[in-house]
C-alpha positions as CSV (number, residue, x, y, z in Angstrom):
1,X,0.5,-35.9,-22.2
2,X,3.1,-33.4,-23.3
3,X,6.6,-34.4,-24.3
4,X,8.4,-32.6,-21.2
5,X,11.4,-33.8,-21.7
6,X,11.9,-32.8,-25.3
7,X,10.3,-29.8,-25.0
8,X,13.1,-28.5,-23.1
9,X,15.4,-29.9,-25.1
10,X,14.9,-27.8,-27.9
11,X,13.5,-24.9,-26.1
12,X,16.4,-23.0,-26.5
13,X,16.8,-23.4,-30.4
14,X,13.2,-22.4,-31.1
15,X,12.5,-18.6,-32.0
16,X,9.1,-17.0,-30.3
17,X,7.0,-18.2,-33.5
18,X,8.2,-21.4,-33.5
19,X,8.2,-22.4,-30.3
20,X,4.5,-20.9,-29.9
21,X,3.6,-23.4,-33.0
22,X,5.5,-26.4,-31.2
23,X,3.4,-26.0,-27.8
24,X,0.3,-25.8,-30.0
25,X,1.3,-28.9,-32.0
26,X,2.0,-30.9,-28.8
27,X,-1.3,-30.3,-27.5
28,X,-3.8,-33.3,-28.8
29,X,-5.3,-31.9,-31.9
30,X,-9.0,-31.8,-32.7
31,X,-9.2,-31.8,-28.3
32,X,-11.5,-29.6,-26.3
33,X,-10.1,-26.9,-24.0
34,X,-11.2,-29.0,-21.2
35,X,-9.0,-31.8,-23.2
36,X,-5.9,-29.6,-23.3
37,X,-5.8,-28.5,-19.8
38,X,-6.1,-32.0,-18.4
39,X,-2.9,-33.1,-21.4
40,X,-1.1,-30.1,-19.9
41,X,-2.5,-30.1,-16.1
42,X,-1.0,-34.2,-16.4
43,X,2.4,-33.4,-18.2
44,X,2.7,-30.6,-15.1
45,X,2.0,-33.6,-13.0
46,X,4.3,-36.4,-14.8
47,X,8.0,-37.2,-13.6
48,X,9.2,-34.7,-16.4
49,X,6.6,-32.1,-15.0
50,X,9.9,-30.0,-13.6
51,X,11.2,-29.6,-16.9
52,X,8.0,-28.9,-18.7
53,X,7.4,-25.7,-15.5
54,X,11.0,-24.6,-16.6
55,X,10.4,-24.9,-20.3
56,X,6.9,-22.5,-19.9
57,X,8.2,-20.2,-17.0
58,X,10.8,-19.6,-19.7
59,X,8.6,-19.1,-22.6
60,X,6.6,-16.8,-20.3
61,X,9.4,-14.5,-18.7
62,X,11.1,-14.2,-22.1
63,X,8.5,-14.4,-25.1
64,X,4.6,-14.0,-23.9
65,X,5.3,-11.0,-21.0
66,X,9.1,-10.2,-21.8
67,X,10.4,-8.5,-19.0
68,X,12.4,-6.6,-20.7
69,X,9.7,-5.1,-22.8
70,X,7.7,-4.6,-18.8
71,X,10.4,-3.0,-17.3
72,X,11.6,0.3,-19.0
73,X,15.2,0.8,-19.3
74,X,15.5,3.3,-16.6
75,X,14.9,0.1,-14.5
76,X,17.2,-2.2,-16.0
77,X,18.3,-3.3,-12.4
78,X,15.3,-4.4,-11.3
79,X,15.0,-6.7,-14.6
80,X,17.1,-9.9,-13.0
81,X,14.6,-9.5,-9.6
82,X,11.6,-9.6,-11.9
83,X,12.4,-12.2,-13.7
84,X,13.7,-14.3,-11.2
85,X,10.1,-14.0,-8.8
86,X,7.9,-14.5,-12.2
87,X,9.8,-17.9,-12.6
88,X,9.2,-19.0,-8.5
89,X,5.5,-18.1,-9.1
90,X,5.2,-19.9,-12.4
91,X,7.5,-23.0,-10.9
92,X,5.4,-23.4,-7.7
93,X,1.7,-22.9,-8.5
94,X,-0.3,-25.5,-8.6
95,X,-1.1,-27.6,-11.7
96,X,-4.6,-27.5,-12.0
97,X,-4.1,-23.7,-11.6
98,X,-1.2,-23.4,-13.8
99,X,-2.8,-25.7,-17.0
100,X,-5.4,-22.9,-17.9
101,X,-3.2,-20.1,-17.9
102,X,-0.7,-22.0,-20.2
103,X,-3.0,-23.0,-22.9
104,X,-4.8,-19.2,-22.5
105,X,-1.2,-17.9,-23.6
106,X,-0.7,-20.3,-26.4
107,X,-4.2,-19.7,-27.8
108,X,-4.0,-16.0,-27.6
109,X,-3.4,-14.2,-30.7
110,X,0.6,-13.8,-31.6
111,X,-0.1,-10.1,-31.6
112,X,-1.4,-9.4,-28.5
113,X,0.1,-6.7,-25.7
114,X,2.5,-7.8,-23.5
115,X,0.1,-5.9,-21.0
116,X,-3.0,-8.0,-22.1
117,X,-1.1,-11.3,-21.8
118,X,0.4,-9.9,-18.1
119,X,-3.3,-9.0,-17.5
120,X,-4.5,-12.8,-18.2
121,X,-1.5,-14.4,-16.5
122,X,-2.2,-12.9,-13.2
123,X,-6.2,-13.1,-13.3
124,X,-7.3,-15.0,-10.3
125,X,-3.4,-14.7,-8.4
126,X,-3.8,-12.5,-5.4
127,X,-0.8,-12.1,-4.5
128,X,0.7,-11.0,-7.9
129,X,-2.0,-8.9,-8.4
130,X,-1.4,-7.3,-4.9
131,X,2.2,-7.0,-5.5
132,X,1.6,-4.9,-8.5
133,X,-0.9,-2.3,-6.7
134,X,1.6,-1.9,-4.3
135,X,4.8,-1.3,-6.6
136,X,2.2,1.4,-8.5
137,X,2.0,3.1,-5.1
138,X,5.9,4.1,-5.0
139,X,5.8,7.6,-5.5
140,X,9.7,7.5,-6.6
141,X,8.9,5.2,-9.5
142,X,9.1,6.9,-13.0
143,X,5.4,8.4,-13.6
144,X,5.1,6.3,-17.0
145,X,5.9,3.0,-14.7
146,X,3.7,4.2,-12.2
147,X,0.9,4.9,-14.8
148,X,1.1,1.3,-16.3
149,X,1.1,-0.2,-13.1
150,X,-2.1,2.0,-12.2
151,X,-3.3,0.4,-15.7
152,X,-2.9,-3.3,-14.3
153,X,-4.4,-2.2,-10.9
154,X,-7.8,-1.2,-12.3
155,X,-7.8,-3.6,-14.9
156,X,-8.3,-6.7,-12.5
157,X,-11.4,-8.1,-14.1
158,X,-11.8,-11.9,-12.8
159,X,-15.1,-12.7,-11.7
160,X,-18.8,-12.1,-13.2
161,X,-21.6,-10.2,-12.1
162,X,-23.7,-13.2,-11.9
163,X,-21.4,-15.1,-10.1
164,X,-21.1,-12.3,-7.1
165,X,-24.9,-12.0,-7.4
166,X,-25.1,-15.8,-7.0
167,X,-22.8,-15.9,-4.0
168,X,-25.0,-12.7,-2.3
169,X,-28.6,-14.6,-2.9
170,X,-27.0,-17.4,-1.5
171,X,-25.9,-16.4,1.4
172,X,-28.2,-13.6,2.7
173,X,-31.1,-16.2,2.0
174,X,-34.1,-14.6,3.5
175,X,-32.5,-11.3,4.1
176,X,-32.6,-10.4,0.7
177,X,-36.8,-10.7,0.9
178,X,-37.1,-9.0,4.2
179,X,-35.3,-6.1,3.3
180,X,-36.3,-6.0,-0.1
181,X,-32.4,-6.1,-1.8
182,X,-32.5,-5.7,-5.4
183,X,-28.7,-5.9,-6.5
184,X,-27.1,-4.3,-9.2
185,X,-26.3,-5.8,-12.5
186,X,-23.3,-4.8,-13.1
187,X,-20.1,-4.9,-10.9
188,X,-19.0,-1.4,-9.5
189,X,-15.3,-2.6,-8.6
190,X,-13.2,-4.9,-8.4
191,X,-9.9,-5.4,-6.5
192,X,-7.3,-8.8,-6.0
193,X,-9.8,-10.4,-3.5
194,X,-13.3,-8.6,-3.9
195,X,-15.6,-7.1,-6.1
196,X,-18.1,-4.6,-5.1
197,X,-22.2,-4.0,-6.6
198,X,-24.2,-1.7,-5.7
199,X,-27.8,-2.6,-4.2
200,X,-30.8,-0.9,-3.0
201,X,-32.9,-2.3,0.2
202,X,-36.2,-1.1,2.2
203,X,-35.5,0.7,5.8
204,X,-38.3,-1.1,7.9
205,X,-38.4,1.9,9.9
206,X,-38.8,4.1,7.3
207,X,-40.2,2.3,4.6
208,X,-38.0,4.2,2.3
209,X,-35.1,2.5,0.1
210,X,-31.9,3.0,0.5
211,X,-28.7,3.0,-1.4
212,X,-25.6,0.5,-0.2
213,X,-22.8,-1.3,-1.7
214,X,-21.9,-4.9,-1.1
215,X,-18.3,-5.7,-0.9
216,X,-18.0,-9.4,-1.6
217,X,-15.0,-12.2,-1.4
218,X,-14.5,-13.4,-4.9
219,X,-15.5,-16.7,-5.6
220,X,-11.7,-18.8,-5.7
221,X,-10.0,-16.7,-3.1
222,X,-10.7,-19.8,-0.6
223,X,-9.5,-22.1,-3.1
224,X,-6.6,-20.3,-3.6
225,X,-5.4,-18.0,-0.8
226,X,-3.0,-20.7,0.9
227,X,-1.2,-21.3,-2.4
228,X,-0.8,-17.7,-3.0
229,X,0.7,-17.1,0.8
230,X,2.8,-19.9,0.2
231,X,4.5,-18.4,-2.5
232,X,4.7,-14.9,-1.4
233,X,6.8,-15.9,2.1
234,X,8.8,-18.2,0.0
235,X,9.5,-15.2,-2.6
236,X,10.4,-13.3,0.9
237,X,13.1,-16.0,1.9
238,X,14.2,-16.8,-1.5
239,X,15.3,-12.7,-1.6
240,X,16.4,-12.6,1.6
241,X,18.7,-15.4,1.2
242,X,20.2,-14.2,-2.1
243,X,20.0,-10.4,-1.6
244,X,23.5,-9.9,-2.5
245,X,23.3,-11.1,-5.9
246,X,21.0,-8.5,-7.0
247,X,22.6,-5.4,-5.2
248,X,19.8,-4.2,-2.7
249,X,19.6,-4.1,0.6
250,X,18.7,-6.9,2.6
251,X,15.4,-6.1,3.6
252,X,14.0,-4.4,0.4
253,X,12.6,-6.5,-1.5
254,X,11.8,-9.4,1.3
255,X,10.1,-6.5,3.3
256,X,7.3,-5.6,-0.1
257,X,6.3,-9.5,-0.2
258,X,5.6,-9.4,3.3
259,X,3.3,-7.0,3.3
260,X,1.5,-8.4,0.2
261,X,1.5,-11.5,2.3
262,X,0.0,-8.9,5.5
263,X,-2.5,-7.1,3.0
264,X,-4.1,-10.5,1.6
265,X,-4.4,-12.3,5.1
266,X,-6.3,-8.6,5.8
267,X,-8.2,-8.1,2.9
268,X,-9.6,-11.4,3.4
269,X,-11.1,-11.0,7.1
270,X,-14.4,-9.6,6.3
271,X,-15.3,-10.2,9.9
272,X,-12.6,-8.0,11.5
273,X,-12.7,-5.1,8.5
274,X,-16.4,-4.8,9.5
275,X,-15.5,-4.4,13.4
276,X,-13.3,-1.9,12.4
277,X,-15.6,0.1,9.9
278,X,-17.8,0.4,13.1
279,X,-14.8,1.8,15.5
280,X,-14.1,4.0,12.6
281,X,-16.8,5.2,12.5
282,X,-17.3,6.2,16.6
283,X,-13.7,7.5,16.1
284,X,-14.7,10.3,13.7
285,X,-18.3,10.5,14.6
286,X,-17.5,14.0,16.0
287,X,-15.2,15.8,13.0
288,X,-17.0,17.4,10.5
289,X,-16.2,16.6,6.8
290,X,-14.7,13.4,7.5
291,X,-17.3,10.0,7.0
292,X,-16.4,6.2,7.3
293,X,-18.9,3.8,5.6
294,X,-21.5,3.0,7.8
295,X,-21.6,-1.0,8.3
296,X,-25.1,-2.6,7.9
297,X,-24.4,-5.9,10.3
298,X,-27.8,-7.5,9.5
299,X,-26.7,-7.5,5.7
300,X,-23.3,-8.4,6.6
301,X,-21.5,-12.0,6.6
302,X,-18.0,-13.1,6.7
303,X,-17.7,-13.4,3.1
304,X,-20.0,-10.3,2.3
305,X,-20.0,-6.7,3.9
306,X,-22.8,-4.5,3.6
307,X,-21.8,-0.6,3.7
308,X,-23.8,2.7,3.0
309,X,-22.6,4.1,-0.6
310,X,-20.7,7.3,-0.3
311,X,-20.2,9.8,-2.6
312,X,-17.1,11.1,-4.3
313,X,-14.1,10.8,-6.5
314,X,-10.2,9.4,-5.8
315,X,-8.9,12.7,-3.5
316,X,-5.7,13.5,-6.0
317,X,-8.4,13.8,-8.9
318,X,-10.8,15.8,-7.5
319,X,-7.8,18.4,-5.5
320,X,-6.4,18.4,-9.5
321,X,-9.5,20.5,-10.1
322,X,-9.2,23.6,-7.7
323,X,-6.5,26.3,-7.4
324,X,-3.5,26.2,-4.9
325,X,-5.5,27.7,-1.7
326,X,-8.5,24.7,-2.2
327,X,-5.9,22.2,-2.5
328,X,-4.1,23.1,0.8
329,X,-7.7,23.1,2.6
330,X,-8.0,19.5,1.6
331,X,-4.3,18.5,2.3
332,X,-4.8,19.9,5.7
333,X,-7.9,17.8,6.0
334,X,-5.9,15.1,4.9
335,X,-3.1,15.3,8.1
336,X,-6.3,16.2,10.3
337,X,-8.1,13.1,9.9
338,X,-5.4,10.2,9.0
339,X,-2.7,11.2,11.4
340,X,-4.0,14.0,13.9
341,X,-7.3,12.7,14.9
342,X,-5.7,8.9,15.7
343,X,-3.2,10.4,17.4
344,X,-5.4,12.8,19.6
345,X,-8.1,10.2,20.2
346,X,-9.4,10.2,23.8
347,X,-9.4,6.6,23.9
348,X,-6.4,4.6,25.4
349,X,-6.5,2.5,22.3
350,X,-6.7,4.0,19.1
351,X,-6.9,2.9,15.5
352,X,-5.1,4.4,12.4
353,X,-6.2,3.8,9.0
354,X,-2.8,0.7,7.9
355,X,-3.5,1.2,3.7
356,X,-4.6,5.1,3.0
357,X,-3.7,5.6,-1.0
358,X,-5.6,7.5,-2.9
359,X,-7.6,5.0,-4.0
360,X,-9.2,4.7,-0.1
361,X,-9.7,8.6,-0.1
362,X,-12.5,10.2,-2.2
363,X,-13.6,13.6,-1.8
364,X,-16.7,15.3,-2.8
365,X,-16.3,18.3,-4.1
366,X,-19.8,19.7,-3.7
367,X,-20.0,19.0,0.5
368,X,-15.9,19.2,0.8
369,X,-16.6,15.6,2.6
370,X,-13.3,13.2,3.1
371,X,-14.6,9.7,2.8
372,X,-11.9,6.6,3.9
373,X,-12.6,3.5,2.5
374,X,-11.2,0.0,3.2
375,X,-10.3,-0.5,6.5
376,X,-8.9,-4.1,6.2
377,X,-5.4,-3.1,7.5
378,X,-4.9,-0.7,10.4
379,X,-2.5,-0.3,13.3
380,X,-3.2,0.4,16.8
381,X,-1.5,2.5,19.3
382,X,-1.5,3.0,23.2
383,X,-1.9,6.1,24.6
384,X,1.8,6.1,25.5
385,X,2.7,5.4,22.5
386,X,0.7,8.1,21.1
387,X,2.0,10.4,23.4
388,X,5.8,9.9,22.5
389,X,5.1,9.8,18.8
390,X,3.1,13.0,18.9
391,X,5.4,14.7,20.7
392,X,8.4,13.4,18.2
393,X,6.6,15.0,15.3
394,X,5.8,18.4,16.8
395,X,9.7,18.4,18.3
396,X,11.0,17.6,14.3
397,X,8.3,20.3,13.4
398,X,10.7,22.4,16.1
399,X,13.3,21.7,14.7
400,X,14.8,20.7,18.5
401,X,17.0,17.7,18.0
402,X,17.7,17.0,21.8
403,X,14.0,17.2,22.2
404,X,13.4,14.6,19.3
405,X,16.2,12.1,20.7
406,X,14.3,12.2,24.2
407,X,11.0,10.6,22.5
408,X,13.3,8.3,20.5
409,X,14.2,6.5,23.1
410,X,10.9,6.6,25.0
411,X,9.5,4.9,21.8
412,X,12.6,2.4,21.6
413,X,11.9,-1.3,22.9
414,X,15.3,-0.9,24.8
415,X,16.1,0.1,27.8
416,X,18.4,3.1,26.7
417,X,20.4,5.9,28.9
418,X,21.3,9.2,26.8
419,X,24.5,8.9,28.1
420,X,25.0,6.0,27.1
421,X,26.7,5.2,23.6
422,X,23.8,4.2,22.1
423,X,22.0,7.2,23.9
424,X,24.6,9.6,22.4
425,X,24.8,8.2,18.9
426,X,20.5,8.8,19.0
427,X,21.1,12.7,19.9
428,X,23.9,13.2,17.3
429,X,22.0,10.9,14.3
430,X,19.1,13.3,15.4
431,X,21.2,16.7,15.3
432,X,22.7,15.7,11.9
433,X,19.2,14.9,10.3
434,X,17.7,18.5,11.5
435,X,20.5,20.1,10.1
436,X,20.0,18.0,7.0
437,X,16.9,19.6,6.0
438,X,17.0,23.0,4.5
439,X,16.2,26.0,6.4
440,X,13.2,26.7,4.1
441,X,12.0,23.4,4.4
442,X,9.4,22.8,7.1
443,X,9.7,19.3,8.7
444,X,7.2,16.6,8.2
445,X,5.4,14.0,10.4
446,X,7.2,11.8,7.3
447,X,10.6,13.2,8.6
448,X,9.9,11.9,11.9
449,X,9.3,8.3,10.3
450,X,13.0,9.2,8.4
451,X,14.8,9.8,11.7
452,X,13.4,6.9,13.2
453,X,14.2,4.7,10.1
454,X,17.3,5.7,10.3
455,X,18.3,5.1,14.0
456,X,16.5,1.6,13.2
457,X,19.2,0.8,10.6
458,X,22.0,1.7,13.3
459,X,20.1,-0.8,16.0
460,X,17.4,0.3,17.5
461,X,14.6,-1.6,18.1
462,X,11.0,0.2,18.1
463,X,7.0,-1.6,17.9
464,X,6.2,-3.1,15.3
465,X,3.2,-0.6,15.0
466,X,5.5,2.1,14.8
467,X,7.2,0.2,11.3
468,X,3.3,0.0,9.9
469,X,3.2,3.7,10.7
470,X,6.1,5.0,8.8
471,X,4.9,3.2,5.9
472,X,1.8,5.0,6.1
473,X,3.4,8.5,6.4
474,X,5.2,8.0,3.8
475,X,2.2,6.8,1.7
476,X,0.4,10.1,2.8
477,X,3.4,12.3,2.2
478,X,3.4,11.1,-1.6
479,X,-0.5,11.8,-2.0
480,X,-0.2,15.2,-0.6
481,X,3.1,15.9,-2.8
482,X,0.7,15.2,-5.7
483,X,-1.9,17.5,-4.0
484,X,0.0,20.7,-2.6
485,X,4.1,19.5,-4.0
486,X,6.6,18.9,-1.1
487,X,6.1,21.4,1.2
488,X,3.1,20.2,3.1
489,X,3.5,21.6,6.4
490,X,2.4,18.4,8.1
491,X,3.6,19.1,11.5
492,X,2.1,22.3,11.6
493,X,-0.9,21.1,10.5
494,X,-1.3,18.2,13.5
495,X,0.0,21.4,15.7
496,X,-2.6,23.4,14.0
497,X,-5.7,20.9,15.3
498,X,-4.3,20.6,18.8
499,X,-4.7,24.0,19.1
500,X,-7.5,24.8,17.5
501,X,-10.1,22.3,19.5
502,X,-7.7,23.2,22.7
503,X,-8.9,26.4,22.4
504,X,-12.3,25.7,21.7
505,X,-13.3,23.2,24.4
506,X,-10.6,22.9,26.8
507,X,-12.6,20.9,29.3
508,X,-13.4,18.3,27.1
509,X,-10.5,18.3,24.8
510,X,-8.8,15.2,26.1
511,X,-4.9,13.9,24.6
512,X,-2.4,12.0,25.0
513,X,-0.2,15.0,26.1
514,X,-0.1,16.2,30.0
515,X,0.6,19.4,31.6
516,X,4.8,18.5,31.6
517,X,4.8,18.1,28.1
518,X,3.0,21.6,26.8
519,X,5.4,22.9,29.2
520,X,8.4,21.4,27.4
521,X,7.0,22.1,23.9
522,X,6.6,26.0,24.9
523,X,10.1,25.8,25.7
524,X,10.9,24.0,22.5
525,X,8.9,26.7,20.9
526,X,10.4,30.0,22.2
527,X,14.0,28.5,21.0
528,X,12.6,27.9,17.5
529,X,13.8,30.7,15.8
530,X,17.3,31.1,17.5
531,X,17.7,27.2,16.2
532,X,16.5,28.3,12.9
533,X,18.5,31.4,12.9
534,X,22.3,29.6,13.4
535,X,21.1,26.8,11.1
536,X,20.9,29.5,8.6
537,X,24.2,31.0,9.9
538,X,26.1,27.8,9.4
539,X,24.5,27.0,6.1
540,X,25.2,30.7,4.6
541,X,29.1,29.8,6.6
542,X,29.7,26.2,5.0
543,X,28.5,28.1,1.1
544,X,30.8,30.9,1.6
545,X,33.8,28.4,3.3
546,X,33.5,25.8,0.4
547,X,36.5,25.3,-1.6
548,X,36.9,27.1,-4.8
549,X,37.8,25.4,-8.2
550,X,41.9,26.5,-8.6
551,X,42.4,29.0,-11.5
552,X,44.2,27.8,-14.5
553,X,47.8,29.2,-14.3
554,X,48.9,31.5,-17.1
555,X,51.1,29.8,-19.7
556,X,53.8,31.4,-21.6
């Protein structure tokens, strides 16, 4: 058993190489590595076991993965929070999880990456890796952060081949002879909680083979899912509680580990993904140039989904490849099928895609087909709901802010009268956000999702589905600002569709909107350009009104 006690002790006095040789000399010499994990799994486990998780959560957050070699300068704030969350993972997981990773960090060679050692520590932790795909997804981080994150994401490697062949064998039994599966050797890809291989199986009907992809739950995510959403709500409480220390806002960081915590508990419902894949897949059955993996359900089990293999690479890749024109076509297919065809959708119940980065979008650049993967987390919405949020993004696109307060408070939880002081700050928060946004600017769905984020920090209470929305928008608004650059038209574009397949079928074109409200948006409409006009007039007013700098006064 290890020395706990002394170990922290003289933690402090011991430089990175000495300290490294001290953990190696406590271990017992000439021992197996099965020998060393139990001498460090049962010093984790001893009476001095606290000390001993301080000691190595120290050595980790300050020697092996420094944080302040992680974090670039330009993010010197968020150094205390990072630090902080690496010690309450490292303090709480459990020891016969923890052991390994210790004695993989002191075995290591002294020269290797901090990136290599970050890699290792968070091998088999869900959550942590999770929480690092998300972070990568902030489109305000600085592009070399975002790059090294994006590094971490795909370099999840954490299971074997064999072992997901193994688990497929084993649980498709006599599937595999009836239809004739022959699995890939190698793994295709791999994310926190899954890997996928590709396979090949006999249509009975046909008696042709056929390409697919199983995506299978990695082998310890059972084992060690519970710990890992343990962790993640106590990180969520532990932030929220001490907020102020750090000098965010309450709900920042809280808020990002509880959707890790909403993404794993997701990710890992095969059963529900697959039910989804299939009302995805009715959904845009009827729009061209959009495809959802088909779901094969006598191939499927809850720890294994079997889905046709589609073709194409990550959307911001492939747009990166055509001139300006191409890449507004696919931007526009983009809006059409993630946000306009949800929000259209004849049923009363419809489903929007909860999680679509790039990495869920590839495109083919030889069809011009939109494929959306992973389907683990989506929102639904009424047909209500719908109805008031569409209308909220074509009266932003208007730029009509009484308009846009109306469907506010129709979206609101609360029983709210416009004349009413919470009614009248809504108009005027509304009023003062319009005129916020430049006259050349043309106003997003994501602006919508601002407005509403805004009057939500003053108050007001709005669906929870609504809150999974506007972190989709904004998710979308950054892929397409990679795509086309800021001004992507969004509102338009949903306007765009409505009229397009209006025009084309107006029998069957069904929506969520009603006769009342085309009326009110043609009205919104014909006032467009007089509203656009005197927001030019005032802006061209306050420029030529704004103070001037006092000229120096002559001196003798």
């Amino acid at each position: 058993m290890l020395n706990a006690s002394a170990m922290a002790a003289g933690f402090g006095q011991l430089g990175p190489e000495q300290l490294r040789a001290a953990l190696e000399n406590s271990l017992p010499r000439g021992a197996t590595t099965a020998e060393k994990i139990r001498a460090i799994e049962a010093g984790l486990r001893s009476p001095a076991g606290e000390a001993l998780r301080d000691t190595m959560a120290r050595w980790i957050v300050d020697v092996v993965v420094p944080v302040n070699a992680l974090v670039p300068e330009a993010y010197a704030h968020w150094r205390p929070p990072v630090r902080d969350a690496m010690m309450f993972v490292v303090a709480r997981l459990s020891p016969a999880r923890l052991a390994p990773k210790l004695l993989e960090q002191i075995e290591l060679p002294a020269n290797t990456p901090a990136e290599v050692r970050l890699l290792r520590l968070i091998a088999k932790v869900p959550g942590l890796q999770k929480l690092g795909q998300v972070i990568a997804r902030n489109q305000h981080l600085h592009p070399a952060l975002r790059n090294a994150l994006g590094k971490l994401e795909n370099g999840i490697r954490d299971v074997k081949a064999e072992d997901i062949r193994a688990i497929v064998q084993r649980d498709l039994g006599r599937q595999i002879q009836t239809y004739a599966v022959k699995i890939a050797p190698e793994i295709l890809s791999e994310a926190s909680v899954s890997a996928v291989v590709r396979f090949t199986w006999r249509n009975p009907e046909t008696k042709r083979r056929q390409r697919g992809v199983f995506k299978v739950l990695k082998p310890h995510i059972p084992q060690y899912f519970a710990e890992d959403m343990d962790y993640l709500q106590g990180l969520a409480q532990y932030f929220g509680d001490r907020h102020h220390t750090y000098g965010f806002p309450a709900d920042l960081i809280p808020d990002t580990f509880r959707k890790v915590r909403r993404l794993l508990r997701h990710e890992v419902n095969f059963v529900r993904e697959q039910k989804t894949l299939i009302e995805a897949g009715t959904l845009y059955r009827s729009m061209p140039g959009v495809r959802v993996p088909r779901v094969m359900p006598f191939l499927c089990t809850p720890g294994i989904t079997a889905l046709t293999e589609e073709r194409g690479i990550k959307v911001t890749k492939a747009a990166a490849r055509f001139p300006a024109a191409r890449r507004r076509q696919i931007a526009e297919q983009l809006i059409e099928a993630l946000i306009a065809v949800p929000l259209f959708a004849a049923t009363e119940d419809a489903i929007f895609h909860g999680d679509p980065h790039a990495g869920n979008l590839l495109y083919d650049s030889r069809t011009g087909e939109l494929t959306i993967l992973d389907w683990a987390l989506r929102e639904r919405l009424g047909r209500e709901e719908r109805r008031h949020l569409a209308l909220l993004f074509l009266m932003v696109s208007l730029r009509d802010p009484v308009g846009a307060a109306n469907e506010i408070v129709a979206l609101s939880r609360q029983q709210i009268r416009m004349n009413s002081p919470r009614g009248t700050m809504i108009r005027q928060s509304a009023a003062e956000f319009l005129s916020a946004i430049p006259a050349s600017n043309l106003p997003s769905a994501a602006d919508a999702m601002r407005l509403l984020e805004r009057v939500t920090m003053k108050g007001i209470k709005f669906p929870s589905s609504l809150i999974m929305l506007s972190k989709v928008m904004f998710t979308l608004e950054g892929i397409l600002g990679d795509i086309v650059g800021s001004d992507t038209g969004m509102g338009f574009a949903i306007a765009r569709r409505v009229a397009r397949h209006w025009l084309a079928n107006r029998s069957a074109f069904r929506s969520p909107l009603g006769t009342r409200d085309w009326f009110t948006l043609q009205c919104s409409a014909l006032l467009y350009t007089s509203r656009l006009w005197v927001q030019w007039e005032q802006a061209m007013l306050n420029r030529f009104l704004k103070p001037r700098a006092a000229a120096p006064r002559a001196t003798a």
